[in-house]
C-alpha atoms as one frame of an Amber mdcrd trajectory, in Angstrom:
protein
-118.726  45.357  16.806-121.133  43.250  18.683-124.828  43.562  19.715-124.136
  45.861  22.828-121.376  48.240  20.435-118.106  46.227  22.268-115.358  45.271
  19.845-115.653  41.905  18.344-112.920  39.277  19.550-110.732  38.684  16.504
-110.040  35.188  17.560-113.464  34.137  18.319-115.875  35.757  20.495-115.172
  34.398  24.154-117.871  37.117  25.368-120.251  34.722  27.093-122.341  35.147
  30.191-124.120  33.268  32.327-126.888  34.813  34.281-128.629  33.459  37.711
-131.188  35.487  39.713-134.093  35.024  41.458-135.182  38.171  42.512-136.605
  41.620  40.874-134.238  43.165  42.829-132.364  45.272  42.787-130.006  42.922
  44.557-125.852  42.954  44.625-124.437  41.233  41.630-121.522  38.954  41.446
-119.190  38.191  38.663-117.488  35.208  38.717-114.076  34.893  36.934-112.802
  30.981  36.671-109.518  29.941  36.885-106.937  27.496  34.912-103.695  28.928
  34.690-105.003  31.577  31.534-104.971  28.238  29.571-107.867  26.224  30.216
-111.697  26.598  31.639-114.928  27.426  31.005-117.601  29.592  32.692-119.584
  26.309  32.018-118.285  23.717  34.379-120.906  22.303  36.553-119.287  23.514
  39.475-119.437  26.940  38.912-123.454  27.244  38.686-124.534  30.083  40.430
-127.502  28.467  41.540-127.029  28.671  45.614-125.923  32.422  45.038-129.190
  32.959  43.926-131.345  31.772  46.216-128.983  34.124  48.349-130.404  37.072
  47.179-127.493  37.533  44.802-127.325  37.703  40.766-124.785  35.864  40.239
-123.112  35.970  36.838-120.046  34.066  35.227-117.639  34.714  32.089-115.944
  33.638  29.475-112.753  35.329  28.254-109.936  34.542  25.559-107.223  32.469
  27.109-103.618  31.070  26.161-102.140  32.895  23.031-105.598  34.421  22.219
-106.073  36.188  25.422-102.636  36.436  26.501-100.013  35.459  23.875 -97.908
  38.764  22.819 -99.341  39.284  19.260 -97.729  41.964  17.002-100.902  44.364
  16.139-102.467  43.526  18.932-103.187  44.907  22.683-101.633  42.901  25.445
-104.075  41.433  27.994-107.207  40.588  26.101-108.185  38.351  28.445-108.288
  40.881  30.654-110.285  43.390  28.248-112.438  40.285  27.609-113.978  40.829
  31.329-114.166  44.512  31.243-116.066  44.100  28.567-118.367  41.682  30.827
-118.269  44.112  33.048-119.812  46.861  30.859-122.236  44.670  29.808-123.526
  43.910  33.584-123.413  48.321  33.840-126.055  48.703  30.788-127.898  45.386
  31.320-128.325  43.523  34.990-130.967  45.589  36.972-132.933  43.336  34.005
-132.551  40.669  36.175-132.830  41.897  39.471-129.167  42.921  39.682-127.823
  46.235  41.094-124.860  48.253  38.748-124.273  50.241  41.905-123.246  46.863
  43.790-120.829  44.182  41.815-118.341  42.613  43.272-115.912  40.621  41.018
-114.527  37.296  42.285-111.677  34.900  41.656-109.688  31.746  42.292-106.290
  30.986  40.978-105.684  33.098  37.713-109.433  33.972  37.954-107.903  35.903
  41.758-104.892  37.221  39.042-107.552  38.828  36.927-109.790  40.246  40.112
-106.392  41.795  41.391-105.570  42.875  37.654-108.816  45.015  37.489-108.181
  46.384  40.559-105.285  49.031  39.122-106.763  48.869  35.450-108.569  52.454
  34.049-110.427  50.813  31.938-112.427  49.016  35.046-112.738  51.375  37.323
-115.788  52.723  38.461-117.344  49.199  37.025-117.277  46.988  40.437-116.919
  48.133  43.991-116.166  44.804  45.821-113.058  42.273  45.268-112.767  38.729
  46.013-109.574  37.399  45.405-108.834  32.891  46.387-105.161  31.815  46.101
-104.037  34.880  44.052-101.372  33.330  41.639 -98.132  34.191  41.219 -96.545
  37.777  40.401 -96.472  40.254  37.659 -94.442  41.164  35.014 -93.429  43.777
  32.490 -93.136  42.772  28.551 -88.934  42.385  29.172 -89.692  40.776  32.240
 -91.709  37.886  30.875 -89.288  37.257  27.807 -86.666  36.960  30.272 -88.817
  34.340  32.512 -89.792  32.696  29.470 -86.418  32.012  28.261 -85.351  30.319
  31.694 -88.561  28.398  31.346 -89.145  24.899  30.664 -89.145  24.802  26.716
 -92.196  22.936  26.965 -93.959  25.187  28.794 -95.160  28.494  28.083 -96.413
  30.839  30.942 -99.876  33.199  30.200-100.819  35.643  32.815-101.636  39.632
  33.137 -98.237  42.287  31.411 -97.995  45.059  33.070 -97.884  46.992  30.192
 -98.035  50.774  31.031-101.521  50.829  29.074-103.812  48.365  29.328-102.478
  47.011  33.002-100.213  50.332  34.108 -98.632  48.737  37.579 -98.364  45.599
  39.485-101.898  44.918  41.067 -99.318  43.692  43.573 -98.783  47.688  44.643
-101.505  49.888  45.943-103.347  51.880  46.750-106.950  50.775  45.779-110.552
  52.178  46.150-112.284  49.091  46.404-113.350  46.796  49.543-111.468  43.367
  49.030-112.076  39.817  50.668-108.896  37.462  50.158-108.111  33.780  50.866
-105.709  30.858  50.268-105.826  27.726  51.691-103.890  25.567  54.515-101.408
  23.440  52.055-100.769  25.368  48.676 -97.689  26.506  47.721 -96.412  29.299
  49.650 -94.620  31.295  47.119 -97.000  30.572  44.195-100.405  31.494  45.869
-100.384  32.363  49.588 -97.804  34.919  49.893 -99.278  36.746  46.745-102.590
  36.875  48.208-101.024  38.160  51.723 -99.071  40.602  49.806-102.660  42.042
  47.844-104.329  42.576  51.401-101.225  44.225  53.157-101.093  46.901  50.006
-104.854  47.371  50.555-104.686  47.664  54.121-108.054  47.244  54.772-108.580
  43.806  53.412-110.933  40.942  54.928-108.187  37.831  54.969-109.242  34.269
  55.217-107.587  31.357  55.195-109.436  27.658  54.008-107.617  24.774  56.512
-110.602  22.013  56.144-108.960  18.435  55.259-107.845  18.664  52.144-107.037
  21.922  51.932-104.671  21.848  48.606-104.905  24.633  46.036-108.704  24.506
  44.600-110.065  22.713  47.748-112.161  25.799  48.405-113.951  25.791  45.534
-117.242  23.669  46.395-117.834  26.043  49.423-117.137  29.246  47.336-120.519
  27.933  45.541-122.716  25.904  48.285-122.069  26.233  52.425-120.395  28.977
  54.717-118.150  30.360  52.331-121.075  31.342  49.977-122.601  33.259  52.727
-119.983  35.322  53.356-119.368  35.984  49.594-122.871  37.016  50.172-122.911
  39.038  53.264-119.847  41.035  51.628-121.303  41.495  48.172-124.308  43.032
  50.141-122.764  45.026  52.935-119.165  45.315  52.763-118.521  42.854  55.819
-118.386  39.112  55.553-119.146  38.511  58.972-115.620  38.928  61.006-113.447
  41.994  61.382-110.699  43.286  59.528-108.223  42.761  62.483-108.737  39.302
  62.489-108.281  36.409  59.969-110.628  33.776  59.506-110.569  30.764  59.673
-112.747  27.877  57.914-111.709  24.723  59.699
């Protein structure tokens, strides 16, 4: 067991946070979840500081969690998705300890790009999370879901050199698609102009038709490939809405409509 009574990562402890705040609050938190594919990526990268949240009037606060065959591989002895447990257990951690820095555990909101979107959906629909945020923000949601049989079967059509790591719905830890409602959370989606359809756009579209009440965006600034949102999700516009919804609910346009950063 760790400091805070969690279970100990068998593979390493990936359980590192990354705090910003500049207020004694309390103020609505935000947990950031990276992306890169399950595979690769650190809570650490330069781009990700949480700085300009901050000086938002947010506590902003980043993760680590096991990735590849540590967080995702299918390990006998082992629970599937402990990647995914990995930021529950983040998420407990901001419950007992963030109004020490200002933060609010009655106001998080987690957010995601890429896989990082796969994980904010994931928690969405998982028991073990609810009750622990209130907000979503899912960028460029990747890809779909599968069951244990499901990704054996995908795996084996695969490119031999490449292996796949991503969420199982696996009746326990991850009990349905996150792709299927309903949800009790408010959610904020986006995907931008000229990713690939089928891989992140649809998947996102699909998330905010099964919530129904969903804020949708979509990023079309020059260029607008997958990831080109990124810098703005951290400094600029984007940031302030993050902020605004974090904080109210509302990002600052109405459900009906979807926005558009151009």
């Amino acid at each position: 067991m760790d400091c805070d009574g969690e279970p100990a990562g068998t593979f390493g402890d990936r359980h590192t946070l990354n705090v910003w705040s500049t207020t004694d609050g309390p103020a609505p938190v935000i947990l950031w979840i990276h992306g890169g594919a399950n595979t690769v990526g650190t809570s650490a990268q330069p781009e990700y500081a949480g700085d300009a949240h901050a000086s938002n009037g947010i506590v902003f606060v980043s993760c680590d969690y096991r990735l590849a065959v540590d967080g995702y591989g299918a390990l006998e002895g082992f629970p599937h998705n402990r990647g995914l447990l990995d930021v529950v257990s983040a998420l407990r951690w901001i419950q007992r300890n963030i109004a020490r820095y200002g933060g609010d555990p009655a106001n998080v909101t987690v957010a995601g790009q890429s896989s990082g979107a796969q994980t904010v959906a994931s928690l969405m629909v998982m028991p073990s999370a609810k009750g622990l945020f209130h907000r979503a923000i899912a960028h460029s949601l990747a890809g779909r879901f599968f069951t244990p049989e499901e990704a054996v079967e995908v795996q084996r059509k695969a490119d031999p050199e490449v292996v796949l790591y991503q969420p199982i719905v696996d009746g326990d830890t991850l009990p349905r698609s996150p792709l299927e409602g309903p949800y009790d959370v408010d959610l904020l989606v986006c995907h931008t102009a000229d990713e690939d359809a089928e891989l992140f756009q649809k998947p996102t579209m699909r998330l905010a038709d099964e919530h129904g009440g969903a804020f949708r965006s979509i990023y079309a600034r020059t260029p607008a490939h997958h990831g080109a949102d990124v810098p703005d999700m951290f400094r600029g516009d984007i940031a302030q809405a993050w902020a605004r919804f974090a904080r109210t609910g509302n990002p600052g346009w109405p459900t009906s409509e979807l926005k558009r950063w151009a």
